[in-house]
N, C-alpha and C positions, 0 to 999 in steps of 0.2 A: 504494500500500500504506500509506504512512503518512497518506494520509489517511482512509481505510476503519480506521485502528488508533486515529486522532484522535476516530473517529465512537464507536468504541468507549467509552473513557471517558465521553461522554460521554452514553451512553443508561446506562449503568454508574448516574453519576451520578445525573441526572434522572427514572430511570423510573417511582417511583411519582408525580412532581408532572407528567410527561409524560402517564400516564394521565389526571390529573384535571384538566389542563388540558385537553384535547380533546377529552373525553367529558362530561362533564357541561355542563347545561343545553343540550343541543340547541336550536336557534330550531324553531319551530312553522313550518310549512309552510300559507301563507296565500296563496298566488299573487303574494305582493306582488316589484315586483321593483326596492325602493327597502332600500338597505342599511340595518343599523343603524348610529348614528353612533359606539359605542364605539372604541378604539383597537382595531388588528388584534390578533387573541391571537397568543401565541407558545405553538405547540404542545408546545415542549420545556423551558415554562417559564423563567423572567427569568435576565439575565446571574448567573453566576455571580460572589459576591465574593471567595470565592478561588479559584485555581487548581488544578484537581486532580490530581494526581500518575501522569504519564501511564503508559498502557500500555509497558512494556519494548520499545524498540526491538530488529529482528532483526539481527545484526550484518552484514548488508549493505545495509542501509539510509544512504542517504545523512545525512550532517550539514545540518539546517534552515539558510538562510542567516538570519543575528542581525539584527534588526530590519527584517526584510522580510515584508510583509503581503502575499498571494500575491492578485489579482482571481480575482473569480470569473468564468472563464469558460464555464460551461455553466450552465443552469439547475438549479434543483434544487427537489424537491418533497418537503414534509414533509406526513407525512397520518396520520390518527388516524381508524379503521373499528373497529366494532363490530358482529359478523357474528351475524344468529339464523336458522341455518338450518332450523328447524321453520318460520318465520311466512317465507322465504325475502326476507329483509330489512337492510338494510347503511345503516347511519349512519355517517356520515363530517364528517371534516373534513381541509380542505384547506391551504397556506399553497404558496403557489408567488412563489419568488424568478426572477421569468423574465430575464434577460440577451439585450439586444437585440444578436446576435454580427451581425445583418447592416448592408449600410451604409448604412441608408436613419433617417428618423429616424420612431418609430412611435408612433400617435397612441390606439390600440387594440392588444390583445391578442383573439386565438379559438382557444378551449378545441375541441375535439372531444370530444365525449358521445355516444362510440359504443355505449354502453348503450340510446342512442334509437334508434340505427339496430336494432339488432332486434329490440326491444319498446319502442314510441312511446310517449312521457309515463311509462317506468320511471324514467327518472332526474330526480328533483326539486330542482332549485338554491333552497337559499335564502338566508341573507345571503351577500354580495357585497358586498366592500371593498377597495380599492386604495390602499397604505399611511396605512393607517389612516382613512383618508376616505371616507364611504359612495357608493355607485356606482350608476348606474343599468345594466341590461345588457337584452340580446336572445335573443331563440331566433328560430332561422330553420333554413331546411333544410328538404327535406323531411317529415323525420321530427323536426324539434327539438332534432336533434343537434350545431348550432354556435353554439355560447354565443362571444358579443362583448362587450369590458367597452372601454367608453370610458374613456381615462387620462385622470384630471383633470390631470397632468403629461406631455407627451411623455415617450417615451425616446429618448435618442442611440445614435446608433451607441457599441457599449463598455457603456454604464450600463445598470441592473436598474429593475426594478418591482415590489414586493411584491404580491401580490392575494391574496384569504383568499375560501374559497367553502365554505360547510358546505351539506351534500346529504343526500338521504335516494333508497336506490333499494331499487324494490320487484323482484326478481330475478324473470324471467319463468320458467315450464316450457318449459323446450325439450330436446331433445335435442341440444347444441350447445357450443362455446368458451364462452361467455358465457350461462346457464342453472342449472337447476333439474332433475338428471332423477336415472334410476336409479343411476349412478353417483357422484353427491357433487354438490356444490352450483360449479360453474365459473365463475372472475371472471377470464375473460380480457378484457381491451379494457373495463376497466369503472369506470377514473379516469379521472379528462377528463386528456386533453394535449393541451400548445401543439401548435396545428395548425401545420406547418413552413409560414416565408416567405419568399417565393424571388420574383426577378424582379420584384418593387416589390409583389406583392399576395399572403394567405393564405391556403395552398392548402384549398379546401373541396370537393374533389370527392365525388362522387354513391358510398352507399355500394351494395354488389353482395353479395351473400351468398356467389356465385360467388368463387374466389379471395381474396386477402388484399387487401382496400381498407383498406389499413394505410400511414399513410407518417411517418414522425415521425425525430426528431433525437434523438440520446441525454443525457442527464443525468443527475443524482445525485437518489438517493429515500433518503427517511429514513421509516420506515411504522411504527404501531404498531398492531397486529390483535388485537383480544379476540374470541376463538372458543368454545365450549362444548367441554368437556372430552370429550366424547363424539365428535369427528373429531378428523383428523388432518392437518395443513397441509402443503401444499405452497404453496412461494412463489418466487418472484424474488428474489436477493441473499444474505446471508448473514447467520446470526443474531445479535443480539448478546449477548442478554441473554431470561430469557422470565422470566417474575412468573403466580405463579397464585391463586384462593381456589379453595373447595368446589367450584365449579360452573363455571368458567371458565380458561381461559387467556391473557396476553398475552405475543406476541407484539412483539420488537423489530427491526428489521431493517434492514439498511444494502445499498444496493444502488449502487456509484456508475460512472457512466460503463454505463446499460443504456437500451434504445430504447423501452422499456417497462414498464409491471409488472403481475404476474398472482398471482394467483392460485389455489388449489382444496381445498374442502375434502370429504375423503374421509369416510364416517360408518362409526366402527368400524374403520378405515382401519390395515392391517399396512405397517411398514416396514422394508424391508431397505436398509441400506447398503457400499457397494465402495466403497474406495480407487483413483482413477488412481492409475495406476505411472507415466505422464508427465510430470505436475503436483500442485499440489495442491488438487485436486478431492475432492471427497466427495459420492460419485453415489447417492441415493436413489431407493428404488423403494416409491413409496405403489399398495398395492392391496387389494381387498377380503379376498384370500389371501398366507397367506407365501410361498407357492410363484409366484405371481404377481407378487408385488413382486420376489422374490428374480432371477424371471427380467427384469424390465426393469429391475432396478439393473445386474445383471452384462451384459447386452447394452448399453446405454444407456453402461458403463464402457468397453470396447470398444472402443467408436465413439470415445468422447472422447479414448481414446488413438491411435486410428486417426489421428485428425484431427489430432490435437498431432502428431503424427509428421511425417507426410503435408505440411502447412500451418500450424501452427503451433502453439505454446502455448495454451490453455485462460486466459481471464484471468479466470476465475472463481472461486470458490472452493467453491459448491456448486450442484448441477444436481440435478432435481427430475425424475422419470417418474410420473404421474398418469394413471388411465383416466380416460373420458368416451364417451360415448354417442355421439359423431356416427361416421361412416364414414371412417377413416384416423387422420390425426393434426394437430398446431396444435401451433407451435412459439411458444414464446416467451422472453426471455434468461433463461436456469436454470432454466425451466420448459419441460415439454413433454408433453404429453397425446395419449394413445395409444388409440384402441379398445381398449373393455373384451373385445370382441372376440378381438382379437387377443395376448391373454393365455391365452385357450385353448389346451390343449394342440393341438387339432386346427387352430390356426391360427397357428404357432407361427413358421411358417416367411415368412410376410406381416409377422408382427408383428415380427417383427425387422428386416427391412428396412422398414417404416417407420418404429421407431424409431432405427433411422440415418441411413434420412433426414431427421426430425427433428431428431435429433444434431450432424447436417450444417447445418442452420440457425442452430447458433449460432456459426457462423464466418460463412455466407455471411445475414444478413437481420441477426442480434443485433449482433453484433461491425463488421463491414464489411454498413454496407444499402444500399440501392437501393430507387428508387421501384417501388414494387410496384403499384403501380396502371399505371401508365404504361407499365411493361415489367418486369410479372411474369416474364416469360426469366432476367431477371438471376440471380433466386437461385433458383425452383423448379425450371427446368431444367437446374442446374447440380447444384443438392444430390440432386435424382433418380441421376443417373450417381454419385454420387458415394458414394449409398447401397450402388448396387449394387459398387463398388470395394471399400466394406469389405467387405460378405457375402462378396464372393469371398474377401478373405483370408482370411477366419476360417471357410468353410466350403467353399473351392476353387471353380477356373473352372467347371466343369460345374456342379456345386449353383446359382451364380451366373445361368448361363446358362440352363438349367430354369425358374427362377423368374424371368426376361426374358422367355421365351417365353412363359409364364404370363402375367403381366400385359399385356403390348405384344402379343401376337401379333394378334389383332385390327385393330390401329392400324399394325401396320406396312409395309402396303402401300396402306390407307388413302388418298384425296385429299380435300386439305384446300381451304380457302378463305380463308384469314386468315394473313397471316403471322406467322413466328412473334414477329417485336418488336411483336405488337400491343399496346393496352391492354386492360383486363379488359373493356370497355366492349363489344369490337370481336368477342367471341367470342360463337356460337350456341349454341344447348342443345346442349351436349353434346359440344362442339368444345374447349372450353377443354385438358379433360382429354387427351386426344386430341393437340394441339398442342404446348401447353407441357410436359408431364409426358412423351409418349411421345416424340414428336419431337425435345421438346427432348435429354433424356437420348441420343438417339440422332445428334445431336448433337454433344457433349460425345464421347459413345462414338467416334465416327468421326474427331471431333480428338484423342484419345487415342493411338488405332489408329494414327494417320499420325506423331505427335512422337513418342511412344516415353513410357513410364512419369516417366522425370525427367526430361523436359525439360515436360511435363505438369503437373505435381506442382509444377517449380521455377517455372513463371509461374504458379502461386496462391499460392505461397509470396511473390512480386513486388507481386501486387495485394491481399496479406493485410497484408502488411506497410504498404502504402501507402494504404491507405483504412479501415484500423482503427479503427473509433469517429468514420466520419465516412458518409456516401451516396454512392457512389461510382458511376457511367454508366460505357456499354457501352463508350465511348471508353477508358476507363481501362481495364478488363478485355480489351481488343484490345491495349493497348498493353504490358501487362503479358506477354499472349504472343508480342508482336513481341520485348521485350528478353529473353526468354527463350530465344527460337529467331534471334534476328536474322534476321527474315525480316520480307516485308511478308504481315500474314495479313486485313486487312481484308477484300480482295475474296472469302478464301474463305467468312468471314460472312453477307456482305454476300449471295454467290448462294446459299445455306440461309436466309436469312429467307425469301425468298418465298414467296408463299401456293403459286406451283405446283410446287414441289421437294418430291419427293417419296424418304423414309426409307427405304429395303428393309431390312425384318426379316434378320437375318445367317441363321436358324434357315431 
């Protein structure tokens, strides 16, 4: 908190020398991939020479220790975007303080430019500097989506790296997290992050459109967004500060300790917001109608107190419900995006539990992740069952149980072929859904049914509390319901992965 309050003064401060330092003179986009030799900019503007007179602490905030300078231990990304979403187009710049947390000594940094994985050559890298010294870099990938920058200095285990990357991406039409469509312009997965490195090398796996081919470590983001006054933002973190003229708005925003950041901007976009009564949350619902918003703010609030309940506190301070055009929903930290769909009154009753279990994401993916590539089970078939828990409360077992049948009834006597800890890699057309979402949930459902609600409840309370702001494996998540129940529950896992166990629908 006090350093989310730290951040504060100082966008306070700097915000109109922030805009101008970051925005002006964009580099020309020439294919060259030889840095300029200027000194890196600093997106928020030079040290200040005096001290600015900070935000009022909250009276339970801890006393600073006196002359102790706190390391940075996570990375953190400061960026400066300029959104035109009539030409569907995003200038940015970039400053990333990367912190080498593992114990190897690293010779390179790789960016993930998941903007290429779903429209190849959208996103265009051009200068490229690694503190202050111009760089040579790579694209490789299938699709051009892993950017490699050779450090002219190692890093040690402990110590940082400055790099500075100014971009230009052209936003493809899709109907999609990342896109161009009827709904608003969506900038999910569409800053480059450090690709997570683990085991001596960095992870570049193959992306899938299937499932969430998402894996990343959490940090601190400092963003400033100029948008046209004619939409309506949604984002990741919380505001700090916004500056406008005639025709524009900026956008300041402090986001820290999140696994990600997204974006969306709505056109014409109505917004209602609810208050959690858990925490202090401020739950936004951006839609094309009031009545629309109003219903995924007040559902999307719900959830967030469900879960605070349930599992734990909310460590957020605002959560974002945005439509979008693809089929279901895409979770992201404080952000989360819903079929426009499912805003209809006539589909009212889907749309709510998908956005719970969305909801549900920012405990199990945001907060505490998991390789989602490698074993998507961890949190999609976890926050399935978990949707359907809230529904039940808020609209009773049978309503609950109706709309299980509804969606699963098909899948639940179903034989599969892949177990369920597979990777995203390992599923057929059509199976993923099938496995992980019905199966899984069911599950979840059946380890429910046998512990009883709080004994339940209290091992995610165990493995929330313990893998918080970190990626956490299925070993942890087994062991969290061993100390819960003192029991050995491995082997009951271990015989529902297999591809030939098969689920019976309860119905």
């Amino acid at each position: 908190m006090k350093k989310l309050l730290q951040w504060k003064y100082l966008f306070l401060t700097l915000a109109a020398l922030a805009l101008a330092a970051a925005l002006s003179a964009l580099p020309g986009m020439r294919g060259e991939t030889w840095a300029e030799p200027e000194k890196t900019p600093n997106l928020w503007g030079e040290s200040l020479s005096e001290t600015p007179e900070p935000t009022p602490e909250p009276d339970w905030a801890p006393e600073p220790l006196e002359g102790v300078q706190q390391a940075r231990t996570e990375s953190l990304y400061e960026t400066a975007v300029s959104i035109d979403p009539r030409a569907a187009k995003v200038y940015g710049k970039l400053r990333l303080q990367y912190v080498n947390t593992s114990p190897d000594v690293l010779y390179t940094i790789t960016l993930r430019l998941h903007a290429n994985d779903v429209a190849p050559g959208c996103f265009v890298p051009g200068t490229v500097a690694v503190n202050g010294e111009r760089v040579y870099y790579t694209l490789s990938g299938e699709n051009g989506s892993i950017l490699t920058v050779p450090l002219p200095l190692e890093i040690a285990p402990g110590e940082s790296a400055e790099l500075y990357l100014g971009f230009t991406i052209a936003v493809p039409q899709t109907g999609s997290r990342f896109g161009v469509n009827e709904a608003g312009l969506m900038l999910g997965n569409f800053l480059p992050v450090a690709a997570v490195y683990e085991n001596g090398a960095w992870r570049t796996d193959p992306y899938t459109a299937e499932g969430d081919a998402f894996y990343s470590e959490t940090a601190d983001y400092r963003v400033a967004v100029t948008f046209p006054k004619t939409h309506t933002l949604a984002y990741t973190g919380s505001l700090m500060e916004q500056t406008e003229n005639y025709y524009e708005n900026t956008c300041y925003i402090a986001a820290p300790r999140v696994r990600d950041f997204a974006l969306a901007l709505i056109p014409e976009g109505e917004t209602a917001t609810v208050q959690s009564k858990e925490g202090r949350t401020a739950v936004h619902g951006v839609a094309a109608t009031k009545n629309a918003a109003q219903f995924s703010a007040e559902t999307a609030a719900y959830a967030l107190d469900f879960f605070s309940r349930k599992i734990g506190l909310y460590p957020y301070t605002e959560l974002f419900v945005a439509p979008f055009d693809q089929t279901g929903g895409m979770e992201y930290p404080g952000l989360v995006m819903i079929s426009s769909r499912y805003l209809r009154s006539s589909y009212r009753e889907m749309g709510e539990l998908v956005t719970m279990h969305e909801v549900a994401h920012q405990w199990f993916y945001a907060v505490v992740g998991s390789d989602q590539i490698n074993a998507p089970w961890l949190d999609e078939s976890l926050v399935e069952f978990l949707g359907f828990r809230c529904y039940a409360e808020r609209n009773g077992e049978a309503a609950a149980e109706r709309l299980w049948n509804e969606r699963f009834e098909e899948y639940g006597t179903m034989e599969r072929t892949t177990r369920l800890d597979a990777s995203l890699y390992e599923f057929a057309d059509g199976e993923y859904f099938m496995t992980v979402y019905a199966h899984g949930a069911a599950l979840y459902r059946a380890l429910w049914e046998e512990l009883g609600d709080e004994a339940f409840f209290g091992a995610l309370r165990i493995y929330f509390d313990a893998n918080s702001f970190k990626n956490a494996t299925a070993a942890e998540l087994i062991a969290a319901f061993e100390e819960a129940t003192g029991r050995d529950i491995s082997a009951w896992f271990a015989e529902r992965m297999a591809a030939d166990y098969r689920f019976v629908n309860p119905a």
